[in-house]
C-alpha positions in Angstrom: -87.5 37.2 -30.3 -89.5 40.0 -31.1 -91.5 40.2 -27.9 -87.6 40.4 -25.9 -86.9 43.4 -27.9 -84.2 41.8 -30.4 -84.2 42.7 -34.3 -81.9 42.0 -37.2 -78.9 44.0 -38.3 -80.5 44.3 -42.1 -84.2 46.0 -40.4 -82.0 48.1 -37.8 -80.0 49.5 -41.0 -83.2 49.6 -43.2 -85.3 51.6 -40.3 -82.8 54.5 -40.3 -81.8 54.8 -43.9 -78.4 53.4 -43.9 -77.7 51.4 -46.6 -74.9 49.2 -47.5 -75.1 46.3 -50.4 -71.7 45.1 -49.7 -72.5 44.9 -45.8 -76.1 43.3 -46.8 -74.7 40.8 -49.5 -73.6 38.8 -46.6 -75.4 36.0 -45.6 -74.5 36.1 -41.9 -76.0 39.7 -41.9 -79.7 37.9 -41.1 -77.7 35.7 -38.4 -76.7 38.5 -36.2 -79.4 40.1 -33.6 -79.3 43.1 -31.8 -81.0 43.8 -28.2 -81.3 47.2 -26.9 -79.4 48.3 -23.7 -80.6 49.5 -20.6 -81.5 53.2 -20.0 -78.0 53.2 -17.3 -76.0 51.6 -20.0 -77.1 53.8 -23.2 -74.9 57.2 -23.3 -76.6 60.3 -24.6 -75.7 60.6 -28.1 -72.4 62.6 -29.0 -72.8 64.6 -31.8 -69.0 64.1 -32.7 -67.5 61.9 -34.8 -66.0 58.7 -33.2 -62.5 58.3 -33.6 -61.0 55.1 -34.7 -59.4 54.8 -31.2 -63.0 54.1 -29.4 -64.1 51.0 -28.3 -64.9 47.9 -30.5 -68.3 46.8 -31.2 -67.5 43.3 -31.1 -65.4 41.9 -28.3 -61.6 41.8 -28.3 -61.9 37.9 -27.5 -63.6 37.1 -30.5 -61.8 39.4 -33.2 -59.0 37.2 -33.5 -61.4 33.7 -34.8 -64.0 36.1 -37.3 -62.9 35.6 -40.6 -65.9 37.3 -42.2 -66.1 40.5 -43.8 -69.2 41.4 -41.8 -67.7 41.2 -38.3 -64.3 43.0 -39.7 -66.7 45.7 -41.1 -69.2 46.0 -38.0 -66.1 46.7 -36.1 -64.1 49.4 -38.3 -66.6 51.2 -38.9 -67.7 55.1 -37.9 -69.6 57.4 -38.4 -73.9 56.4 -39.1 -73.7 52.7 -38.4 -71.7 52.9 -35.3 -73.9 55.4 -33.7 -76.2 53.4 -34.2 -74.7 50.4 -32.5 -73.6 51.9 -29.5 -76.7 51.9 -28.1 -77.3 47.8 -28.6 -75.8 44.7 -27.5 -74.7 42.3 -30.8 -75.9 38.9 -30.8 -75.0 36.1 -33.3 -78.1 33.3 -33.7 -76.7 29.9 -34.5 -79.0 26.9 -36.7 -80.6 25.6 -33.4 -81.0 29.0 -31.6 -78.0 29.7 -29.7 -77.4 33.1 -28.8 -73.6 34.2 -28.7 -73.0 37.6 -26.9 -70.4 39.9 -29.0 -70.6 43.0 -27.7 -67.4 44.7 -26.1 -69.2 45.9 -23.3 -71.5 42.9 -22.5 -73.9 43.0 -19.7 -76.5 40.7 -18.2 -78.8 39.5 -20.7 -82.1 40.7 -20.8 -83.7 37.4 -21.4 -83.7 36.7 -17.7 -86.0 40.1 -16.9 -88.2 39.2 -19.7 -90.3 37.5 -17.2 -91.0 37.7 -13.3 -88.0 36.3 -11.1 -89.0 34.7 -8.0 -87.5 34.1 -5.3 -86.7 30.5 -4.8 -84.8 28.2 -2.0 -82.4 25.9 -3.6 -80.7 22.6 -2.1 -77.5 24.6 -1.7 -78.8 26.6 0.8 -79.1 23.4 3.3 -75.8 22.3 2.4 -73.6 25.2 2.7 -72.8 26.5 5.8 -72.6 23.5 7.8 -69.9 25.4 10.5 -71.8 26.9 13.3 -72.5 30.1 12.8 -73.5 32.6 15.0 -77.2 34.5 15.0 -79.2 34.5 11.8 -80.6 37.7 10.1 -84.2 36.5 12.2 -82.6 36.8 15.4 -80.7 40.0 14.7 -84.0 41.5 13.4 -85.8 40.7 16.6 -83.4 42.2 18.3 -83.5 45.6 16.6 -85.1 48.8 17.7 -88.4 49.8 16.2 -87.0 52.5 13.7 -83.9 50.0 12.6 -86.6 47.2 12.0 -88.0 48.5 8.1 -84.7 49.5 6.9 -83.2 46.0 7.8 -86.3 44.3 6.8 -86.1 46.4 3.2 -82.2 45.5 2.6 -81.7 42.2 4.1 -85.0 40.2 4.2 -87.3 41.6 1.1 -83.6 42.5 -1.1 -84.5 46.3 -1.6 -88.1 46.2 -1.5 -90.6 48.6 0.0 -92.9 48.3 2.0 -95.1 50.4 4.5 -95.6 50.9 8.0 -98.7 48.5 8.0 -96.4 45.4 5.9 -93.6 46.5 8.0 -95.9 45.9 11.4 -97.3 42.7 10.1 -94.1 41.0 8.6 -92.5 41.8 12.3 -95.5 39.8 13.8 -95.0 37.2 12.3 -91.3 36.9 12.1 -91.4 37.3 16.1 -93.8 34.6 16.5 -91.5 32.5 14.1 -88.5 33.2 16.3 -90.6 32.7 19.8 -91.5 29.4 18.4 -87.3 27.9 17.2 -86.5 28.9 20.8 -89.3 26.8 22.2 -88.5 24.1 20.1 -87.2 21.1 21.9 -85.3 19.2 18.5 -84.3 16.3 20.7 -87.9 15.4 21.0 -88.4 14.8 17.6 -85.2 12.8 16.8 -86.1 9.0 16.1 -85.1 6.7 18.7 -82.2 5.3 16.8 -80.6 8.1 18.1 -81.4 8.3 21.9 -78.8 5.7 23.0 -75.5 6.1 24.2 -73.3 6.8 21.5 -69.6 6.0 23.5 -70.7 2.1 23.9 -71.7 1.7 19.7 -68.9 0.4 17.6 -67.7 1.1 14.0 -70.3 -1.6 12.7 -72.9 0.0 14.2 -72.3 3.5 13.7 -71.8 3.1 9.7 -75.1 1.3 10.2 -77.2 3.9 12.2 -75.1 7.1 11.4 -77.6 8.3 8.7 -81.2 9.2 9.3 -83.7 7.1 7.3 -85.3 8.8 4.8 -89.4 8.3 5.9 -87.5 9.7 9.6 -86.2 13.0 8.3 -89.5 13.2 6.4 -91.1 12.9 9.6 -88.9 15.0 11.6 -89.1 18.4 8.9 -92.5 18.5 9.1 -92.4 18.3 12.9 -90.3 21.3 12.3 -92.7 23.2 10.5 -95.7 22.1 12.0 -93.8 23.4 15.6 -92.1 26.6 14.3 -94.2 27.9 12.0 -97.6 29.4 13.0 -100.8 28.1 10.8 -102.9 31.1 11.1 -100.6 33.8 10.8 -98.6 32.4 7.6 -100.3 29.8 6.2 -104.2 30.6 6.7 -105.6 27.2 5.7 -104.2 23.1 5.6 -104.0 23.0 2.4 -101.2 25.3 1.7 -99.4 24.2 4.9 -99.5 21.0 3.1 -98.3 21.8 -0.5 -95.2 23.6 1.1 -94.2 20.6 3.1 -94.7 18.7 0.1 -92.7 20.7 -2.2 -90.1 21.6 0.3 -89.7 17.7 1.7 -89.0 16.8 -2.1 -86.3 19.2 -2.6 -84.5 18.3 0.6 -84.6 14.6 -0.4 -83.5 15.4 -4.1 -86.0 13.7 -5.8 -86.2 16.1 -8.8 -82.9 17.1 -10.7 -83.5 20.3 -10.6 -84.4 22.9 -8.6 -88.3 23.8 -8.8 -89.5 26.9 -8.4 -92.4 25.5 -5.7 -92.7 29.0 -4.1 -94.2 30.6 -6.9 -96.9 27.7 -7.4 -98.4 28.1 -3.9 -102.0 28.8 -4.0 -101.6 32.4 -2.8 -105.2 32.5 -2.9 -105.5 30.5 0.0 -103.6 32.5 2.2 -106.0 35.8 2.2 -107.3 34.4 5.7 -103.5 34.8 7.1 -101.5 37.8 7.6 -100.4 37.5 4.3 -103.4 38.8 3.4 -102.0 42.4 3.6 -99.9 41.2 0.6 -102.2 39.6 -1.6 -101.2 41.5 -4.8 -97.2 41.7 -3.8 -96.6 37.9 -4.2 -92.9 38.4 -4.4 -92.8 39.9 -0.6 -94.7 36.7 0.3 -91.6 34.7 -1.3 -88.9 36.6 0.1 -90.5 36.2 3.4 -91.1 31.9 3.4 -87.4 31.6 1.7 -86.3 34.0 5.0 -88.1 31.2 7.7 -86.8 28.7 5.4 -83.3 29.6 4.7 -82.9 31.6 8.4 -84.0 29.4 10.9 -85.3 25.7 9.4 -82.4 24.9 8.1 -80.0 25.9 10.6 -82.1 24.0 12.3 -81.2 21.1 10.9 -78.2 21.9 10.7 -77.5 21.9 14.5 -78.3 18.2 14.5 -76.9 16.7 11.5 -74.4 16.6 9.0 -76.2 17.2 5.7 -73.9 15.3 2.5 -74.8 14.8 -1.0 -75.3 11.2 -2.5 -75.6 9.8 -5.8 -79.6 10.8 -6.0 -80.1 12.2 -2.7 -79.0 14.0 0.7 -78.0 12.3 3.6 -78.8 13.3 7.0 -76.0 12.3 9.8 -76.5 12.6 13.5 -74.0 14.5 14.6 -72.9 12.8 17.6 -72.3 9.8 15.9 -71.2 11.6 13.0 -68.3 12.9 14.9 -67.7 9.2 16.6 -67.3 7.9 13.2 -64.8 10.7 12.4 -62.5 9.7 15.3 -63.2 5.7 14.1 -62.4 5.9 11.0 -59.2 7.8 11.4 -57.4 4.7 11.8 -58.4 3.3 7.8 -56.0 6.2 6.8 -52.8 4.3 8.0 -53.3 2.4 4.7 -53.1 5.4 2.3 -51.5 7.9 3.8 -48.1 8.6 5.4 -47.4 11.3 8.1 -44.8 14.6 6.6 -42.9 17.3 8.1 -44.5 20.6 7.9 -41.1 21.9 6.9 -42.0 19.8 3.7 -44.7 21.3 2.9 -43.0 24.6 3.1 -40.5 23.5 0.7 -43.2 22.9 -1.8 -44.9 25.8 -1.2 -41.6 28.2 -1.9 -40.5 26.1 -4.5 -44.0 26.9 -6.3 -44.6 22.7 -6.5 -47.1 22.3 -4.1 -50.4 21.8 -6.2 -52.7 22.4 -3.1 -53.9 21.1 0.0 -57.6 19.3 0.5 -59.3 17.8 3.6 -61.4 14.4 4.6 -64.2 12.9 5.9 -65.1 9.6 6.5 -68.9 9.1 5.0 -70.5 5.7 5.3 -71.5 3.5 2.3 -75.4 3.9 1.6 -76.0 0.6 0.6 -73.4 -1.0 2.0 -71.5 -0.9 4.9 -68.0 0.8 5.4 -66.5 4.1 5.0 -65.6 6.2 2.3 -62.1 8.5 2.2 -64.2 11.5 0.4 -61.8 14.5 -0.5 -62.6 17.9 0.4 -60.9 19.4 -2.7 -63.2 22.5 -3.0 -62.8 23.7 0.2 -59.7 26.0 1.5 -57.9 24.6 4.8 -56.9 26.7 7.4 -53.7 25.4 7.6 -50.1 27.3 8.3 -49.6 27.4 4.3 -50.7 30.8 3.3 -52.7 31.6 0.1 -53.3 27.7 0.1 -55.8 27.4 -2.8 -58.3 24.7 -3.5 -57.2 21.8 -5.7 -60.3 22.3 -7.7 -59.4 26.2 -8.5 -56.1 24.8 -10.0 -57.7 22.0 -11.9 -60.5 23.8 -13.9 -58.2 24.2 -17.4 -57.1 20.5 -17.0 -60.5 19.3 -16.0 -61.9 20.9 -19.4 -59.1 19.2 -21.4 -59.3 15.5 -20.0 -63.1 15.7 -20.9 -62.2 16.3 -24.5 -59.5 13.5 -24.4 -62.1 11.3 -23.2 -64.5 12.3 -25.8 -61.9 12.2 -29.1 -61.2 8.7 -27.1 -64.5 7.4 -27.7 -64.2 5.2 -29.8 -62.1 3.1 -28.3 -62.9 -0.3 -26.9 -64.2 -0.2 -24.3 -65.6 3.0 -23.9 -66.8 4.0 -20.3 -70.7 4.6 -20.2 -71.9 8.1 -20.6 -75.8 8.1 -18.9 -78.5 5.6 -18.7 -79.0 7.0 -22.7 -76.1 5.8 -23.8 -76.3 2.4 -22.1 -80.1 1.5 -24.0 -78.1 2.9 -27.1 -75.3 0.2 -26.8 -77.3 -2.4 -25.6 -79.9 -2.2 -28.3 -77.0 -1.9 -31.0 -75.6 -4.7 -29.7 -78.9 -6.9 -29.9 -79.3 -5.8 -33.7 -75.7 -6.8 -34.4 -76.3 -10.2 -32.8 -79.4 -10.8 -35.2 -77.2 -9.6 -37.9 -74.5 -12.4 -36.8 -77.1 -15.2 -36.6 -78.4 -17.6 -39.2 -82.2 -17.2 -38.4 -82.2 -13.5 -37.1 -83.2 -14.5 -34.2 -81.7 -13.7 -30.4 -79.3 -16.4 -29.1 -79.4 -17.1 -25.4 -76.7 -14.6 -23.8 -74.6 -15.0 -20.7 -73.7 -12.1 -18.5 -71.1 -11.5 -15.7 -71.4 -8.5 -13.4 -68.2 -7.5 -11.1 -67.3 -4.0 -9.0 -63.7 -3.1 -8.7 -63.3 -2.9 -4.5 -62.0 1.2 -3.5 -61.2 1.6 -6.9 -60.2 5.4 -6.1 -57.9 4.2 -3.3 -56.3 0.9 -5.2 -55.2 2.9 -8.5 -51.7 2.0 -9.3 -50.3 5.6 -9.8 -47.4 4.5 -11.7 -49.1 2.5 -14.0 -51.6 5.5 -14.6 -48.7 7.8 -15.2 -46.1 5.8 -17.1 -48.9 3.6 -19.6 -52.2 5.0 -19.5 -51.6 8.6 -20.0 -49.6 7.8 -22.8 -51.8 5.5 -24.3 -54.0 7.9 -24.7 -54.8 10.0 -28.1 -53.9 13.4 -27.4 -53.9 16.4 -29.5 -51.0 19.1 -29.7 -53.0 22.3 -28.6 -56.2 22.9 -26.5 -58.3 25.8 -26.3 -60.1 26.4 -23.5 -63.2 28.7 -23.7 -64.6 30.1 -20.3 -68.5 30.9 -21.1 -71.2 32.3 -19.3 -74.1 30.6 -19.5 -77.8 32.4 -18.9 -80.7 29.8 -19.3 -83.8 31.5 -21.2 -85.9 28.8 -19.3 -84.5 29.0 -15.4 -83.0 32.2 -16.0 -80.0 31.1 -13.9 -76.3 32.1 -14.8 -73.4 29.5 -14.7 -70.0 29.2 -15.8 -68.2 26.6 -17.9 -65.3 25.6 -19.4 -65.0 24.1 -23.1 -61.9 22.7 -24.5 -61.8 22.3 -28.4 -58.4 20.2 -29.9 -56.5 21.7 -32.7 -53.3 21.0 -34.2 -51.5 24.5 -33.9 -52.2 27.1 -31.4 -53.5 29.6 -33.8 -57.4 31.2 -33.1 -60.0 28.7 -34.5 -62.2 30.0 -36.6 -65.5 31.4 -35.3 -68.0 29.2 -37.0 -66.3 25.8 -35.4 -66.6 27.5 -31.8 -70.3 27.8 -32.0 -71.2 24.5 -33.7 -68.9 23.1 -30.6 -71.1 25.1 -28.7 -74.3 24.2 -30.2 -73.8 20.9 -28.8 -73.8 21.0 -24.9 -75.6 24.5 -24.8 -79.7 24.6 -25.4 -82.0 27.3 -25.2 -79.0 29.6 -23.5 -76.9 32.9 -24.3 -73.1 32.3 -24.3 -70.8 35.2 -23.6 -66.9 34.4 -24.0 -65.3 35.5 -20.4 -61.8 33.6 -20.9 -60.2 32.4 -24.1 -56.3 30.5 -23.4 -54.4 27.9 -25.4 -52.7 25.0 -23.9 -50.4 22.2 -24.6 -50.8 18.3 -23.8 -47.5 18.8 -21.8 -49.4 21.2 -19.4 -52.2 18.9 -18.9 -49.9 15.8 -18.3 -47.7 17.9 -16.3 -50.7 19.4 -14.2 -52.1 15.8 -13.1 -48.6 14.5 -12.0 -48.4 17.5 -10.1 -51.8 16.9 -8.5 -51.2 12.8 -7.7 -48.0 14.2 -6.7 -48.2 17.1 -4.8 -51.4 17.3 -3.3 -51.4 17.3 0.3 -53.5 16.0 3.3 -54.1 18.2 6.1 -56.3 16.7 8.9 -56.2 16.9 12.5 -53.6 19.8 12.5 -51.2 17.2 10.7 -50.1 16.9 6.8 -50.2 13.7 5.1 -48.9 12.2 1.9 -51.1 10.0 -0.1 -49.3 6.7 -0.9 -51.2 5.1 -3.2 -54.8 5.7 -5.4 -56.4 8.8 -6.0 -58.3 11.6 -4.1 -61.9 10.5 -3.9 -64.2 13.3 -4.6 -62.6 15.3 -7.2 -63.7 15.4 -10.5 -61.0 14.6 -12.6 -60.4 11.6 -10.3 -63.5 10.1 -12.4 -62.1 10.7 -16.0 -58.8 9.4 -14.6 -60.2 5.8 -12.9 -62.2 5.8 -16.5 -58.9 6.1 -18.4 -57.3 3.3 -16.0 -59.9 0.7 -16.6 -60.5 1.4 -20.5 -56.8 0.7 -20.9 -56.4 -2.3 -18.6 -59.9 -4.0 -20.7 -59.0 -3.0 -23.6 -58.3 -6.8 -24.8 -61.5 -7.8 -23.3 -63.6 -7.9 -26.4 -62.0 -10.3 -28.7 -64.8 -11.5 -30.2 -67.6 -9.4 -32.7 -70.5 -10.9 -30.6 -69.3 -9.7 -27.0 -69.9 -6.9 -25.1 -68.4 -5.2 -22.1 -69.6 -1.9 -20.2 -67.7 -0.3 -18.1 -69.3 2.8 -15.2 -66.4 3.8 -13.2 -66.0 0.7 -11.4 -68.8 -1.5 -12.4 -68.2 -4.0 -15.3 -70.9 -5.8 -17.3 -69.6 -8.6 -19.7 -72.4 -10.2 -22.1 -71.9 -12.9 -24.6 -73.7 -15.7 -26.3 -70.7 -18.2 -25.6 -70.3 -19.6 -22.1 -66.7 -20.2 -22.5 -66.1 -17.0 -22.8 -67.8 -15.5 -19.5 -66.6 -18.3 -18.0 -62.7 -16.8 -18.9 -63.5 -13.5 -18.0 -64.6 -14.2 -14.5 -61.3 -16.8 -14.6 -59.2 -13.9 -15.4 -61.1 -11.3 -12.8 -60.4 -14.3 -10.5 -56.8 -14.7 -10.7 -55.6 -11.0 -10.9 -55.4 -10.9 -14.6 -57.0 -7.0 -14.7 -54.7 -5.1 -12.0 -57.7 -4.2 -9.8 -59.1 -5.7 -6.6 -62.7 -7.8 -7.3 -65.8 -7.3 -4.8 -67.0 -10.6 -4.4 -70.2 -9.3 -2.4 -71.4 -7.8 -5.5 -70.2 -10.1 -8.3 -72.9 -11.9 -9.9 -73.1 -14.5 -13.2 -76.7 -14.4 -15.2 -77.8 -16.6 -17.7 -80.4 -15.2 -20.2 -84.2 -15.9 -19.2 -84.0 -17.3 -15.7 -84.0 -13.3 -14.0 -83.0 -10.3 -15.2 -79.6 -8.0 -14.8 -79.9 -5.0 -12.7 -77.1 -2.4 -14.3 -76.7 1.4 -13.7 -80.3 1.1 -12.5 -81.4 -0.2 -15.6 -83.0 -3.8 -15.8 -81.8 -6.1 -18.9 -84.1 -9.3 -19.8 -84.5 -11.2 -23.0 -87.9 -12.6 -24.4 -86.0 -14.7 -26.7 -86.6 -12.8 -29.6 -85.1 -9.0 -28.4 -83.2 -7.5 -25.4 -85.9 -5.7 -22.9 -84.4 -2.3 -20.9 -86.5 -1.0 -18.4 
């Protein structure tokens, strides 16, 4: 921490003579860190005594949970110590290195300008923005006059970054050539030739089918982009770093990695000294801003003005849009079966009567593996519907949200458990094979039987008034919830994020500071916390809340409102934690037995045990309606141990007789 400019509380005090024994005696005194401001945030020291009425040291949000003498002390006092605080930001330093901000008057951490920020293109920049639009900030910087050209280039392209008339010149060149080249471009000569029939004469079948773009085709069709659009000599120089960029950038696009890289900043800049870019060799960060502007800009609206760009499980989809927008008009007939017509003067009602819990949009997406469509909810977006200040659902589910994933977690340990990661499923697995050679007279294996079934439009078949009337109540829930809003700055990415923690209590009285950070020091690594929201609610808000939104969440689609009539809006995420509750309670018999097990991933169900009379009763049971959900026969499967393995959750399962094999 040294090297960021951090040091203790006991060698601050030490280095300028103040001395307090009382104040040192305590042994979170070596826990809490301090960081210089920045020169804009110090003030020039007062000479006056501070007044009891100044501001805090420590944050308002977290006076209320610090039981410790030190925290009370660092904030009433004056005179010495507080002069010297005023010009630092307070820290506190947790077991596994967990920085929580305290400070009053918190600002952006340091940590992230402790090294060099690139800039970086990101997946979201492909998705968002799928509306046209009208020119991008290329076109409109073609377009400009000579003298308007650097100071747009400086604020808008580079992000406040100077450069001279000779950078100015050359960045122009080659951002004209870029823009000479997009208009050129002829994208219809470079689609597949799934896509050059008519589109009026293909039915639903076929346009689930051939609606999204194979992946080696939009692989294929990028770099045809870039090899078109982008000049070799001007911005790359040489092959090889013409090559590494398609590489890097075709791998984001197709979400192979979980995160986003930072593949600009590994290009081998040495390479391009025989390009333009040579001008720039030792400004590598005007070389970034200037491949994320051709990126971001043009390439991907691009894209854009041919397909539909979604997000899968593990990657993007590309959608032709012609037959993207056929499928729209196809599929609208599916939503006769869940949804019923309304009055807009309904929807007014709720709206003045403060009931309506928001309105969301649809799209019909086809299955990837599969074929069909999916009803997936737009319940992010705003609608521009007649309703005004019509908010997203998602904006008035984030409390809730936070609550229901700490039900599910206190809920854990009942049977059956949903699955939590691949992690979690070799955990239980494994357990479950050591248990089994516990259970056995030889310690060895015993041959196993397995039965695999999918619940068919899970989302759209959940009984709501079972949900509401037996499952909700089934459920363990605490009195009180308090929901901590934190912002979270990575010291590895750098990036910024918010989240939402909800901690159970029994009362609604401030919990104590030293169980918020160990709650903490669980989902947050290698990060800097500052509190931004700190609220206590009930269990009857959050059961109120999700009746409101199965309830009073409306459709609007096609200029029309509709009223979901049974199952839940795909696409949101509490619809997830709520299909998990649903199932857990309707198996929660299944396990009768010590040497069964049964998994359970949203809606696919794994049942293993050594006895075939029991699978064989299970799938009975699945068979004849027992569970209250609808069986997918096309992907119901029996397995018995040694003749091939069991593909689950895109893990495989296979015995060698003697122990269970994951790979």
């Amino acid at each position: 921490m040294a090297e960021l400019g951090f040091v203790t509380l006991l060698e601050l005090c030490l280095r300028n003579g103040y001395l307090d024994f009382e104040l040192f005696s305590d042994p979170l005194c070596t826990n809490i860190l301090l960081q210089p401001k920045s020169a804009a945030q110090i003030s020039q020291p007062s000479t006056q005594t501070l007044q009891p009425s100044d501001k805090n040291i420590i944050s308002a949000k977290w006076l209320l949970s610090m039981r410790s003498d030190t925290f009370r002390k660092l904030n009433t006092c004056f005179n010495e110590l507080r002069l010297l605080l005023c010009g630092y930001e307070v820290y506190f330093k947790s077991q596994t290195g967990l920085l929580v901000n305290l400070s009053a008057d918190s600002s952006a951490s340091k940590l992230g300008r402790s090294r060099q920020n690139w800039v970086e293109i990101k997946k979201q920049d492909l998705i968002r923005g799928q509306k046209e639009r009208g020119n991008n900030s290329l076109e409109k910087l073609v377009r400009l006059s000579k003298i308007k050209q650097r100071e747009f280039l400086e604020k808008v392209i580079l992000g406040d970054q100077i450069c001279s008339d000779r950078e100015s010149d050359v960045l122009m060149k080659i951002f004209s050539e870029v823009v000479r080249n997009s208009r050129k471009l002829d994208l219809d000569s470079l689609l597949p030739e799934m896509f050059l029939g008519d589109e009026t004469n293909r039915t639903c079948k076929d346009l689930t089918r051939n609606c999204m773009m194979p992946v080696k085709d939009t692989c294929v069709f990028v770099s045809s982009v870039i090899l078109t659009t982008i000049p070799l000599k001007l911005v790359f120089g040489s092959n090889k770093v013409r090559r590494v960029f398609i590489r890097e950038l075709l791998k984001l696009i197709r979400g192979c990695k979980t995160y986003d890289t930072r593949f600009l900043a590994s290009l081998p800049f040495h390479l391009m000294n025989n390009s333009l870019f040579g001008v720039f060799s030792n400004r590598r960060d005007i070389i970034c801003s200037v491949l994320r502007a051709i990126v971001v800009e043009l390439l991907f609206p691009l894209l854009r003005k041919k397909f539909i760009i979604c997000k899968t499980t593990r990657e993007l989809a590309f959608y032709y849009k012609p037959l993207w927008d056929r499928l729209q008009q196809s599929g609208f007939s599916k939503m006769s079966e869940y949804f019923e017509e309304i009055e807009p003067q309904y929807v007014d009602w709720l709206h003045v009567s403060s009931c309506l819990f928001g309105i969301y949009t649809i799209r019909f997406q086809p299955k990837v593996n599969s074929e069909g469509v999916r009803l997936i909810s737009l319940v992010n977006k705003t609608t521009a519907c007649q309703v005004p200040n019509s908010k997203p659902i998602n904006s008035n589910l984030v409390p809730t949200l936070a609550i229901l994933s700490r039900v599910s977690e206190d809920n854990a340990m009942c049977n059956p458990c949903p699955i939590r990661g691949q992690a979690d499923l070799r955990h239980r697995i494994l357990r479950y094979s050591t248990r089994l050679k516990r259970l056995s007279e030889n310690g060895t294996l015993p041959r196993l039987y397995y039965f695999k079934c999918d619940a068919r439009a899970c989302y759209d078949n959940l009984p709501l008034d079972t949900l509401q009337s037996e499952v909700l109540p089934w459920l363990e829930w605490s009195p009180f919830y308090h929901v901590l809003k934190v912002r979270r700055t990575c010291h590895v990415t750098h990036r910024t994020c918010i989240r939402n923690i909800a901690l159970s209590a029994l009362n609604n009285e401030p919990l104590q500071f030293e169980r918020i950070v160990g709650a903490l020091e669980g989902p947050f690594r290698n990060c800097t916390l500052t509190l931004v929201k700190y609220k206590v609610y009930t269990k009857e808000f959050v059961k109120r809340s999700v009746k409101q939104f199965l309830r009073n969440s409306i459709l609007f689609h096609d200029d029309k409102f509709y009223h979901r009539t049974r199952g839940i809006p795909q696409g949101a995420k509490i619809s997830k934690l709520l299909c998990d509750f649903y199932f857990c309670y309707t198996f929660r018999h299944v396990c009768a037995s010590s040497d069964s097990l049964f998994l359970s991933a949203t809606d696919d169900f794994l049942f293993v045990s050594p006895h075939k009379s029991e699978v064989d009763e299970f799938i009975s049971d699945c068979m004849h309606g027992k569970y209250d959900f609808i069986l997918n026969e096309q992907k119901t499967q029996s397995y018995v141990d040694g003749v091939r393995p069991v593909l689950y959750y895109g893990l495989k399962i296979d015995s060698n007789g003697s122990d269970l094999i994951i790979e």
